[in-house]
C-alpha positions as CSV (number, residue, x, y, z in Angstrom):
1,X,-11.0,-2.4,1.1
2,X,-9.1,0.1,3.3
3,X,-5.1,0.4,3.7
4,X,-5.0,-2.2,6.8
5,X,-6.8,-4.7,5.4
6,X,-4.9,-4.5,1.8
7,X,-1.6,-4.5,4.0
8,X,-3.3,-7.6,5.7
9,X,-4.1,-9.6,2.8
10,X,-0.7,-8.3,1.2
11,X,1.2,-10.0,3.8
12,X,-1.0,-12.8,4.2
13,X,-0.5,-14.0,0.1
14,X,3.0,-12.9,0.9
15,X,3.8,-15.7,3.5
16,X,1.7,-18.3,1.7
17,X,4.1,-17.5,-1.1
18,X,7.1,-18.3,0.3
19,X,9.4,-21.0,-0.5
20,X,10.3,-22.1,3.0
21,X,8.3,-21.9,6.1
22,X,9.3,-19.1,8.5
23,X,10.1,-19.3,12.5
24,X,8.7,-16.7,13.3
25,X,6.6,-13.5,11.8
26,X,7.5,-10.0,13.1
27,X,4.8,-7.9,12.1
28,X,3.9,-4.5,12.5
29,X,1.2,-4.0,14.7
30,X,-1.3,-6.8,13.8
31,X,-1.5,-10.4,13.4
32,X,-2.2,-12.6,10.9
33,X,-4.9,-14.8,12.5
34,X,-5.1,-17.7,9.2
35,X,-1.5,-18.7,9.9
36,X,0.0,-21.5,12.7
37,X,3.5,-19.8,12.8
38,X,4.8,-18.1,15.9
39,X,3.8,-14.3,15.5
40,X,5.3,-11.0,17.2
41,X,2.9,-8.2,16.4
42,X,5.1,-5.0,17.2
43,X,3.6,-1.8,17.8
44,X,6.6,0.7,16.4
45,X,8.1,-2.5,14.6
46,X,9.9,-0.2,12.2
47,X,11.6,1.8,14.8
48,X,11.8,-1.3,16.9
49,X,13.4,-4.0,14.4
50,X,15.8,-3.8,11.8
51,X,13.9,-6.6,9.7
52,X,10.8,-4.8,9.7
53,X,12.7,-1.7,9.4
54,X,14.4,-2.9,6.1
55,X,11.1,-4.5,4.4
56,X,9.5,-1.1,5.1
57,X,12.1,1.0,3.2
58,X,12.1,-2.0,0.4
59,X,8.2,-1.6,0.4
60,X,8.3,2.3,0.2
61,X,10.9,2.2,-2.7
62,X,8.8,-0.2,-4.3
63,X,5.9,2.0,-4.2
64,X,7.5,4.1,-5.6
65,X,8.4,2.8,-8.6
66,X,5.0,1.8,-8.9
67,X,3.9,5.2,-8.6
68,X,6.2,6.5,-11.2
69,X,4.9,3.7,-13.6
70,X,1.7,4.7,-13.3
71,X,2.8,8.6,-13.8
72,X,3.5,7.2,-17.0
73,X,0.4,5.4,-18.0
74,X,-1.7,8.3,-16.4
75,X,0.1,11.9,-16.6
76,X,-3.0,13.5,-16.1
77,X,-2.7,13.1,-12.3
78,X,0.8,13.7,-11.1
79,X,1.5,10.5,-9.3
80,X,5.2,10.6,-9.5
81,X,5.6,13.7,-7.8
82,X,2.3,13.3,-5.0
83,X,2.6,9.7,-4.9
84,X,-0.9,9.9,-3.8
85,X,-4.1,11.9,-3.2
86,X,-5.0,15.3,-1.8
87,X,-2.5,17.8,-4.1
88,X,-3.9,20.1,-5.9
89,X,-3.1,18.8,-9.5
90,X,-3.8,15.3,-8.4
91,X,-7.6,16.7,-7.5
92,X,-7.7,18.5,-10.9
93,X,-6.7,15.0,-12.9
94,X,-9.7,13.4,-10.9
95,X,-12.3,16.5,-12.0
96,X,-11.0,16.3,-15.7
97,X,-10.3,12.8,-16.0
98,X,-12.2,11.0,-13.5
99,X,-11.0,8.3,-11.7
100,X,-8.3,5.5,-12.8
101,X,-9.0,1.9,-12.1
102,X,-6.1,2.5,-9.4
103,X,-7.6,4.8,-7.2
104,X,-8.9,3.4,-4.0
105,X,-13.0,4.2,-4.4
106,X,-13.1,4.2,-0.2
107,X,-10.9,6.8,-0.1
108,X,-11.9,10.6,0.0
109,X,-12.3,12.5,-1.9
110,X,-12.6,9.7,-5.0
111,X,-16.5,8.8,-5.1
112,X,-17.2,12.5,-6.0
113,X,-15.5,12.2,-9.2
114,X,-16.6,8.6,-10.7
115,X,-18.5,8.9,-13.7
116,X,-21.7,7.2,-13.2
């Protein structure tokens, strides 16, 4: 699954979990087609609205954490300090340790280094 559609399905189990039913959904540029709720789909929502300005700073903060946490459970690949692919010693933990059941297999460079 790529990035949209995890941020898709994110949202999605994230407004079937709520504990009252919303007015209205601003969203970032897309729209969540399997809900009846008035939508705004905002391209530049973050720059344009302080709601989805706020939940994107609580989201990043969030991942963050996450990313530390996981720093800790895998220190071979440098996640607190890359929070993500593409630095040099996050590359070298994928060559020596292979790949973590939290790396995203439909991202680059990741297939090359699962262990068949």
């Amino acid at each position: 699954m790529n990035i949209y559609q995890a941020s898709k399905l994110a949202m999605e189990q994230a407004v079937r979990n709520l504990n009252v039913t919303p007015d209205l959904l601003l969203i970032d540029a897309m729209e969540l087609e399997v809900f009846d709720t008035p939508q705004a789909a905002i391209i530049k929502g973050d720059q344009k609205s302080v709601s989805i300005a706020a939940a994107s700073v609580v989201a990043k903060v969030t991942r963050d954490r996450m990313m530390k946490e996981l720093d800790a459970a895998y220190p071979n690949y440098d996640f607190k300090k890359n929070m993500g692919y593409g630095t040099k010693n996050h590359l070298n933990g994928l060559k020596s340790h292979g790949v973590t059941p939290y790396h995203r297999v439909s991202f680059n460079p990741v297939p090359q280094f699962m262990k068949l």
